[in-house]
VEXTOR-923279 format. One record per residue: x, y, z of N, C-alpha, C in turn. Coordinates in steps of 0.001 Angstrom, whole numbers, always signed. Example, Ala and Ser with C-alpha at 12.3 -4.5 7.8 and 13.67 -1.06 7.14 Angstrom:
REM residues 2
<<+13190,-5690,+7800>,<+12300,-4500,+7800>,<+13200,-3300,+7800>>
<<+12850,-2250,+7080>,<+13670,-1060,+7140>,<+12900,+30,+7870>>
***
This chain:
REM residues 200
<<+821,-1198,+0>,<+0,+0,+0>,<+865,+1262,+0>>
<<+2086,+1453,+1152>,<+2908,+2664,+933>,<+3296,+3003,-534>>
<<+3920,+1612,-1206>,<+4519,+1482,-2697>,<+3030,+2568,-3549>>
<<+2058,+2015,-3738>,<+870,+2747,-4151>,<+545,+4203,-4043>>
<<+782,+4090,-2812>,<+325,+5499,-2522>,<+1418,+6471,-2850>>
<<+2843,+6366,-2845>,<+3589,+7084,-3289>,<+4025,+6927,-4987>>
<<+3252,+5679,-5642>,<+3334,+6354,-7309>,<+2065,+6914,-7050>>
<<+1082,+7141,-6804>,<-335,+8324,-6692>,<+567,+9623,-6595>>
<<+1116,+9721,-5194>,<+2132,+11372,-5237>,<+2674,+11605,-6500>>
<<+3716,+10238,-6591>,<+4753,+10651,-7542>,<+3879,+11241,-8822>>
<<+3232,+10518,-9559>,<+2228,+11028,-10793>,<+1603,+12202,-10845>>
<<+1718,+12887,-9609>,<+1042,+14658,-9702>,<+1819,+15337,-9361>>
<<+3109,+15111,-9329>,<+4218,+15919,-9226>,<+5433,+15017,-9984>>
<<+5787,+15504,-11196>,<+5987,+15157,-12507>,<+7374,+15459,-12388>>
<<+7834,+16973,-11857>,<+9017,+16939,-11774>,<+9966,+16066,-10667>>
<<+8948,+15950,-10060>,<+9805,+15255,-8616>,<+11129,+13992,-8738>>
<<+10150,+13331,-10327>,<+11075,+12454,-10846>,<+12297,+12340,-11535>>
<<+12544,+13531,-11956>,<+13693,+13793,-12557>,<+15085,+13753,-12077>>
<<+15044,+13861,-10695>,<+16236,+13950,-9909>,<+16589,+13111,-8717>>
<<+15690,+11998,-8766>,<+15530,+11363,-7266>,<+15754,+9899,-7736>>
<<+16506,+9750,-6733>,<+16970,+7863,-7124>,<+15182,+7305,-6413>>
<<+15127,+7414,-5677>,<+14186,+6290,-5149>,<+12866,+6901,-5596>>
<<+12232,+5993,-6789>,<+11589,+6711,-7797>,<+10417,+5629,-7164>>
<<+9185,+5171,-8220>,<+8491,+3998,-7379>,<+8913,+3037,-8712>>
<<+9324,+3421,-9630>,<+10303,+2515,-10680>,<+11494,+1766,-9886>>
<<+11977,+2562,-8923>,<+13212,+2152,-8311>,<+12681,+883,-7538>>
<<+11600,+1664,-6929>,<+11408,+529,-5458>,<+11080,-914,-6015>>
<<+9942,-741,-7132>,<+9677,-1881,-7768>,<+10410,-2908,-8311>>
<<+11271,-2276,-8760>,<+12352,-3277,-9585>,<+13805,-3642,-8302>>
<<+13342,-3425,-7489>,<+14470,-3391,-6244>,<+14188,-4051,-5321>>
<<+12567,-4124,-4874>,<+11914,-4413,-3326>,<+10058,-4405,-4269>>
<<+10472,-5746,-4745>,<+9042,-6122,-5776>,<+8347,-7016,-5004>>
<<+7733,-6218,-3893>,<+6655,-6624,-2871>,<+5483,-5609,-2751>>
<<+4142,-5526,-2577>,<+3299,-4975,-2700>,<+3064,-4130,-3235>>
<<+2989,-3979,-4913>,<+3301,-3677,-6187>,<+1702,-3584,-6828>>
<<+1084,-4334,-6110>,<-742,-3769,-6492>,<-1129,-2663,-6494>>
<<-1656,-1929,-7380>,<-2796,-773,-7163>,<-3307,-469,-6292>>
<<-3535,+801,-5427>,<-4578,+913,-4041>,<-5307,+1800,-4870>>
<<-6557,+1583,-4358>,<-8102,+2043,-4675>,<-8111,+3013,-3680>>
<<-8335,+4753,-3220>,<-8159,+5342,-2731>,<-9212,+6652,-3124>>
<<-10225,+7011,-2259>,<-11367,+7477,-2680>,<-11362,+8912,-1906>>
<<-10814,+9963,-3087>,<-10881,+10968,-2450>,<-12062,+12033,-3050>>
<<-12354,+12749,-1828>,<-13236,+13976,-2218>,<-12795,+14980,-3466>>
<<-13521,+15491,-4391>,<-13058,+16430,-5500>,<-12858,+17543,-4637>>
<<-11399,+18271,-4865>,<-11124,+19077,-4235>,<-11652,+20547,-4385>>
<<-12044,+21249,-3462>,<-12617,+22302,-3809>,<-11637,+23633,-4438>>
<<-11433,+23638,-5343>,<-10553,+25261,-5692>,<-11412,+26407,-5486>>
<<-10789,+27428,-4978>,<-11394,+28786,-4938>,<-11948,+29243,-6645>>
<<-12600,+29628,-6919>,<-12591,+30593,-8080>,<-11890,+31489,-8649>>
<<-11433,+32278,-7564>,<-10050,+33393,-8290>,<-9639,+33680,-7288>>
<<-8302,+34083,-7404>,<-7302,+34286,-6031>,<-7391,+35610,-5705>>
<<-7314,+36416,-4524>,<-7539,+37542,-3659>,<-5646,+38261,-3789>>
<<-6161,+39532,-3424>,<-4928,+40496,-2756>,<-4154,+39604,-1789>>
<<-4376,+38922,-718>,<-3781,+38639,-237>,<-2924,+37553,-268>>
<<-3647,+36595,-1744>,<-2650,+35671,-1777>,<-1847,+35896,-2316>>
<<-1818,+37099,-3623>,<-660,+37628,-4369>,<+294,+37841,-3434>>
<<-100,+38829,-2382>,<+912,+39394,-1420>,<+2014,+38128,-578>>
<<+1192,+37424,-442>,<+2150,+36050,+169>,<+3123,+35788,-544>>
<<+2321,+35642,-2013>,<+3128,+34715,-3013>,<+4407,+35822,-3291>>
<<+4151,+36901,-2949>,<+5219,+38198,-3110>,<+6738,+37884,-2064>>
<<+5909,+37900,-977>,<+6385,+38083,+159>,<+7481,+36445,-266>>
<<+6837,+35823,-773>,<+7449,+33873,-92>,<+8538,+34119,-1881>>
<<+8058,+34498,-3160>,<+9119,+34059,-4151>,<+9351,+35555,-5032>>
<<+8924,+36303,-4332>,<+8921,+37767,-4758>,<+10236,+38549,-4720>>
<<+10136,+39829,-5661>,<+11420,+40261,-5696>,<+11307,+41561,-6117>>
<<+12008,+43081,-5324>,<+12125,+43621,-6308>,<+13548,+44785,-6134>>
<<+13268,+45401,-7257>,<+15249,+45779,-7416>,<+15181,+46921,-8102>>
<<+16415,+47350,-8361>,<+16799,+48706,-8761>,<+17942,+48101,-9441>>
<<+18125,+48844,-10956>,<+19236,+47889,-11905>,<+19774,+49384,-12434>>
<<+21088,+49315,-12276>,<+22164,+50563,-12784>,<+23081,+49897,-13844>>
<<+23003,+50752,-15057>,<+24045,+50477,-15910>,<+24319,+51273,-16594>>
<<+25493,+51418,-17284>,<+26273,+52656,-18132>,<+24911,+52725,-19812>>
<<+24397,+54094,-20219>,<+23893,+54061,-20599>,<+23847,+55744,-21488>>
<<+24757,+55557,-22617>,<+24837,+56851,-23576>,<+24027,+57769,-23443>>
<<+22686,+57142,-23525>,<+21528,+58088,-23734>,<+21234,+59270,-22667>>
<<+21597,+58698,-21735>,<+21654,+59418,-20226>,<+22727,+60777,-19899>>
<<+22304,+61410,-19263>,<+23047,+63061,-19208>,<+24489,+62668,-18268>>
<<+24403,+61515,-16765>,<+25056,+61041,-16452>,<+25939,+59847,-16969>>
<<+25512,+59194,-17869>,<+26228,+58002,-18704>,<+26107,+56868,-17867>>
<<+24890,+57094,-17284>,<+24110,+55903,-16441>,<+22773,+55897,-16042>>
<<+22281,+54554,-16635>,<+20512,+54776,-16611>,<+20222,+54024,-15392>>
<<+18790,+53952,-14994>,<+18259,+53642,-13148>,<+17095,+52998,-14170>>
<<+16885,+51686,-13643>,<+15224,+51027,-13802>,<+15034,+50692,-12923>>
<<+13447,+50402,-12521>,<+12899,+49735,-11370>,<+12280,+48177,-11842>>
<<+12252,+47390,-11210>,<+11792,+46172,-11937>,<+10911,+45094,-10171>>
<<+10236,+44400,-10674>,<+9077,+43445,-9998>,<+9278,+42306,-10740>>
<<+9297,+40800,-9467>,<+9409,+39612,-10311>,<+8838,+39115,-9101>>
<<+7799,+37863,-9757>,<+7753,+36791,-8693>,<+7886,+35242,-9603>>
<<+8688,+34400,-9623>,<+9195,+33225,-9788>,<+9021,+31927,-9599>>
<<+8059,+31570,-10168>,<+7995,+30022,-9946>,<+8449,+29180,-10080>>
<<+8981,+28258,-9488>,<+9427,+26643,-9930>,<+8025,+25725,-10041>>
<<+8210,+25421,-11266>,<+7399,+24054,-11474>,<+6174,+24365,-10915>>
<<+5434,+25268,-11349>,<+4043,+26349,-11007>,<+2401,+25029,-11115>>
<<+1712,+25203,-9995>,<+634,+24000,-10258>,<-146,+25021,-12097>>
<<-422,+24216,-12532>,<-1380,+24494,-13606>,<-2306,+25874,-13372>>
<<-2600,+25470,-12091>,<-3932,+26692,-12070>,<-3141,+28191,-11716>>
<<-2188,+28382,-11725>,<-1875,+29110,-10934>,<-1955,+30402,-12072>>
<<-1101,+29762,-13267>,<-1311,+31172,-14496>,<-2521,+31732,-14906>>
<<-3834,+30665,-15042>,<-4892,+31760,-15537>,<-5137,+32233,-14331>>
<<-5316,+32002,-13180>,<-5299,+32498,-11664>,<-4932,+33771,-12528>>
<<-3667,+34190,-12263>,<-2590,+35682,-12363>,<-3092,+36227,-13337>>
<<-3465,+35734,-14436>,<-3874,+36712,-15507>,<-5046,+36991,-15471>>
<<-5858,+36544,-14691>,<-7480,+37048,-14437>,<-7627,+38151,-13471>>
<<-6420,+37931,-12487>,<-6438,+38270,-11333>,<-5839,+40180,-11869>>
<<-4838,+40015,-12644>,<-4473,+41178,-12724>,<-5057,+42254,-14400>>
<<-6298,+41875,-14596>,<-7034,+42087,-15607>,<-8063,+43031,-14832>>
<<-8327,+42719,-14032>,<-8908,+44018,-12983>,<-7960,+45054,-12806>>
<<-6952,+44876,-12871>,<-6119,+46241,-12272>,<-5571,+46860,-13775>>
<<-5202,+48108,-13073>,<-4062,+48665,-14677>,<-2721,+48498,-14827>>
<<-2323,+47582,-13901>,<-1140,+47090,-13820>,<-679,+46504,-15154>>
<<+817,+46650,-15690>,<+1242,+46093,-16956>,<+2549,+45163,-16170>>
<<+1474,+44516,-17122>,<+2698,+42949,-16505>,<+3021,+42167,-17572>>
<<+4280,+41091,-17267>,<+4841,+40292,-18393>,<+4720,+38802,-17752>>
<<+4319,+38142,-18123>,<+3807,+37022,-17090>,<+4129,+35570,-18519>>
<<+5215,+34897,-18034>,<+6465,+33986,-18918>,<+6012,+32447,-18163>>
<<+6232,+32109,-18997>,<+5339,+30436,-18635>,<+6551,+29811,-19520>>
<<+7902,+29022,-18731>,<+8800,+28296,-20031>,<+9557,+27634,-19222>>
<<+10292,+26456,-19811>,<+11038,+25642,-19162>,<+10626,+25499,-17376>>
<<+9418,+25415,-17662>,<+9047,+24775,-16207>,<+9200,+25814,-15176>>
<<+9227,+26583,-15572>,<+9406,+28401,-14383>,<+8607,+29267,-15021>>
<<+7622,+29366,-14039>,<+6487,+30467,-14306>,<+6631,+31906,-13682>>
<<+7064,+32747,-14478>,<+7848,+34327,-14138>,<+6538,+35548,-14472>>
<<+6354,+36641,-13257>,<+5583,+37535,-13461>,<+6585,+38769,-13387>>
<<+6588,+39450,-14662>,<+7532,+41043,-14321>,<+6588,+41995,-14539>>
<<+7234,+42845,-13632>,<+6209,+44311,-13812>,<+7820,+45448,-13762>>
<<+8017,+46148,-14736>,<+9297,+47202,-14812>,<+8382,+48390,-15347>>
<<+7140,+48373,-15377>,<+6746,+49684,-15438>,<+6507,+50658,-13947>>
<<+7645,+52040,-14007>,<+7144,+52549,-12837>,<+5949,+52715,-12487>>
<<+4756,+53334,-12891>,<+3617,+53354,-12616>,<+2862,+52038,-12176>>
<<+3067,+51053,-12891>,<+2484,+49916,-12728>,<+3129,+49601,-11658>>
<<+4334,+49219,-11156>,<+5321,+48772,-9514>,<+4809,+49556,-8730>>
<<+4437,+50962,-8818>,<+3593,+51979,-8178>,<+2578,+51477,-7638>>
<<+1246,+50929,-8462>,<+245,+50270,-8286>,<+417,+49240,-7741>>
<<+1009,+48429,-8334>,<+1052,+46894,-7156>,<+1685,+47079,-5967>>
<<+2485,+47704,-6011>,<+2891,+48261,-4249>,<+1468,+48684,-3281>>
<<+793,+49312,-3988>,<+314,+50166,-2849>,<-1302,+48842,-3059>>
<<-1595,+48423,-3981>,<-2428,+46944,-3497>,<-1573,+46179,-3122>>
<<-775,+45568,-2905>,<-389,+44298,-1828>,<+83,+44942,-241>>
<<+490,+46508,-767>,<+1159,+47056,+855>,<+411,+46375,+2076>>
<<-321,+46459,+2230>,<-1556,+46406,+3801>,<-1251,+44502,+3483>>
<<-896,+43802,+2890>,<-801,+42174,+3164>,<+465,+41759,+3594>>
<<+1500,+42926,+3171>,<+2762,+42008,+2897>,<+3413,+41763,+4794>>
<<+4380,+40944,+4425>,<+4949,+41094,+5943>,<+6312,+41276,+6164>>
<<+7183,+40963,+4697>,<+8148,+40493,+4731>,<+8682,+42225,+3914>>
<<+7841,+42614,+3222>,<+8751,+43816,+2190>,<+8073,+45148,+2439>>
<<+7539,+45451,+4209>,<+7387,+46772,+4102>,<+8220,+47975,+4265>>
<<+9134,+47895,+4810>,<+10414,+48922,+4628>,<+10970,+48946,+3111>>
<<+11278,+48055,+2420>,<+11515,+48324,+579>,<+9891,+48749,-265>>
<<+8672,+48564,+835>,<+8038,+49072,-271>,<+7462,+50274,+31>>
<<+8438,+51397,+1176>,<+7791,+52060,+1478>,<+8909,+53094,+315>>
<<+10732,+52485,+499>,<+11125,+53316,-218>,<+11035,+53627,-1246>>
<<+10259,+52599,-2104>,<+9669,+52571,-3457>,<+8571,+53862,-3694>>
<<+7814,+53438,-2917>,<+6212,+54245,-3095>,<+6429,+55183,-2565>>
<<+7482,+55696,-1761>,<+7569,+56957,-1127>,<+8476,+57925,-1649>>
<<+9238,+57492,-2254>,<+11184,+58264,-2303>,<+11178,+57806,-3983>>
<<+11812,+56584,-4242>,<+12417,+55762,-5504>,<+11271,+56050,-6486>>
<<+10454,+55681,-6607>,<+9601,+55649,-7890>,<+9028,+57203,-7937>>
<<+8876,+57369,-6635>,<+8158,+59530,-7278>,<+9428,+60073,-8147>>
<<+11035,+60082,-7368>,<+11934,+59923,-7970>,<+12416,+60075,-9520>>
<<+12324,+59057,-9823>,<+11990,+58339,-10969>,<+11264,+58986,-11791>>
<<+10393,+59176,-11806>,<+9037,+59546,-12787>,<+9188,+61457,-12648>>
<<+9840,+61832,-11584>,<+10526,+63151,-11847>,<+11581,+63632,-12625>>
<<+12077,+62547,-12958>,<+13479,+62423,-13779>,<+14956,+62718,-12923>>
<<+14807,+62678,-11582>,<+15673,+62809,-10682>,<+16579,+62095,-10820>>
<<+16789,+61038,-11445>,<+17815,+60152,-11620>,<+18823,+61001,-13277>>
<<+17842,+61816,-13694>,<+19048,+61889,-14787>,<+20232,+63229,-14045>>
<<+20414,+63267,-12881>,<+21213,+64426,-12177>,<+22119,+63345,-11624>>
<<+23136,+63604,-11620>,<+23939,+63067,-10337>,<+23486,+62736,-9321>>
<<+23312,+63957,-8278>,<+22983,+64031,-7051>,<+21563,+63084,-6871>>
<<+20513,+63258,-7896>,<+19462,+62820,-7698>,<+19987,+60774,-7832>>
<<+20854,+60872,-8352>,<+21119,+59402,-8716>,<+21778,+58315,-7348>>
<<+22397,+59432,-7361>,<+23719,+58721,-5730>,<+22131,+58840,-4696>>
<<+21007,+59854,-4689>,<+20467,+59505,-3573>,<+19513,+58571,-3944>>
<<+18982,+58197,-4709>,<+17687,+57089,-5157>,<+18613,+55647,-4453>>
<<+19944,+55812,-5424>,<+21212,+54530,-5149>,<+21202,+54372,-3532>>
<<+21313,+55420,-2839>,<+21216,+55498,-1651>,<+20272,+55361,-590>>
<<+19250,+55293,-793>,<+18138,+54792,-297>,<+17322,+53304,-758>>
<<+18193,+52903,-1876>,<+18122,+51411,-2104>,<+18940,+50796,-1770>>
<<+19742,+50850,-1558>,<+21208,+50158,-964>,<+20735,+49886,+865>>
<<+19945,+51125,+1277>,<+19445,+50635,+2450>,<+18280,+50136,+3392>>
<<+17818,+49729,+2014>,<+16616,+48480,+2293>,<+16531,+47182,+1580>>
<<+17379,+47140,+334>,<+17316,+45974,-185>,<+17591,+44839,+236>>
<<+16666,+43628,+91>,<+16836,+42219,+1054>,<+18154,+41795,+359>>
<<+18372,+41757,-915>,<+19454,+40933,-1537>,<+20824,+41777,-757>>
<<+21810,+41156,-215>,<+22603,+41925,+847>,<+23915,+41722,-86>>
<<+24174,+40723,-861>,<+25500,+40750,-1715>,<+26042,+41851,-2233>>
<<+27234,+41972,-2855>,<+28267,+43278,-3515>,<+27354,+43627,-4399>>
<<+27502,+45060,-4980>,<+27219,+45719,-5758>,<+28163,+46317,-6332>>
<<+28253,+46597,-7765>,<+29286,+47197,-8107>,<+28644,+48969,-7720>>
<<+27570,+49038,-8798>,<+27060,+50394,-8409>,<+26570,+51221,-7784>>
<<+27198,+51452,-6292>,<+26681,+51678,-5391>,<+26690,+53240,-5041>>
<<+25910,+53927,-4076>,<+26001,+55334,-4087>,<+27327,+55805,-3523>>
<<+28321,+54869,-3441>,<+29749,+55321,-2803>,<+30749,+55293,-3475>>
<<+30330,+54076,-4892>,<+30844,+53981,-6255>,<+31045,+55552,-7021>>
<<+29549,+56240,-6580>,<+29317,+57300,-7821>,<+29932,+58251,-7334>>
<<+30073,+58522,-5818>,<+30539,+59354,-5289>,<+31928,+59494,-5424>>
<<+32883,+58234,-5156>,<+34021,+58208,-5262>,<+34723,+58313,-7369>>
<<+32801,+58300,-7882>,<+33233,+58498,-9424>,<+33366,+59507,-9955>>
<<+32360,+60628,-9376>,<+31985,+62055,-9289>,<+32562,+63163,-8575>>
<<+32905,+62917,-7278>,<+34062,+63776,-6729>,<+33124,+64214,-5446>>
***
């Protein structure tokens, strides 16, 4: 019966098999004892209809991400451009989960890029206005990103959309007020101490 019940698991989680020695192929051909079918009578599971603010915000909070990306950029008065960017990341996403997101964010005016490939289901939002908007609907759920989403919605993105970043000064401080909330804690090359020590 265990043998059974774990090819039932194994068969609804598809990837699981790809990387694991003790497969129920394994067990069978290894330990070819109670190898029958179990008959196992479950209730049809109830799914919600469409997912709420607050589960986005979880799903934010648990595979969510968001950032500030500096790079050398001609076009720019400084010879360096500032984007804002939003990602949340799936591994091996259940089925329901994409029309979920795209129904879900068809109510809002949010512009999103929402990537379904090689088994990773990716939502981006790099429009300021739109990171604007989804900030301030998930704010009141999140638990994990309210200090980065205050510097966003408060400082970084008004910022931004002022054109404060094409100044120096306006650049080292946006840099500077992301540098001191961002969860990702690793080196940066471009940092507001970079520009300073670039600028004088």
């Amino acid at each position: 019966k265990v043998l059974g019940l774990f090819e039932a698991w194994a068969n609804i989680n598809p990837q699981w098999r790809s990387d694991k020695k003790y497969t129920p192929d394994y067990l069978k051909n290894n330990h070819p004892r109670d190898i029958n079918p179990v008959d196992v009578e479950v209730s049809p599971p109830n799914y919600r209809p469409k997912i709420d603010t607050d589960y986005i915000a979880g799903m934010f909070d648990a595979v969510g991400n968001i950032g500030l990306t500096v790079k050398e950029s001609s076009s720019q008065p400084t010879g360096y451009g500032i984007s804002v960017s939003s990602k949340i990341s799936l591994r091996y996403p259940n089925i329901r989960i994409e029309p979920h997101l795209e129904l879900f964010f068809q109510d809002t005016n949010i512009t999103t890029d929402l990537q379904n490939r090689n088994n990773q289901l990716e939502l981006a939002i790099s429009d300021p206005l739109s990171l604007s908007e989804f900030i301030d609907l998930i704010y009141e759920y999140s638990l994990l990103n309210i200090d980065i989403f205050e510097a966003f919605r408060l400082f970084i993105i008004p910022a931004m959309i002022e054109n404060q970043h094409s100044t120096k000064e306006g650049m080292i401080e946006i840099i500077e007020v992301y540098d001191a909330v961002k969860r990702d804690k690793t080196d940066r090359l471009y940092t507001a101490n970079y520009f300073r020590n670039l600028w004088g």
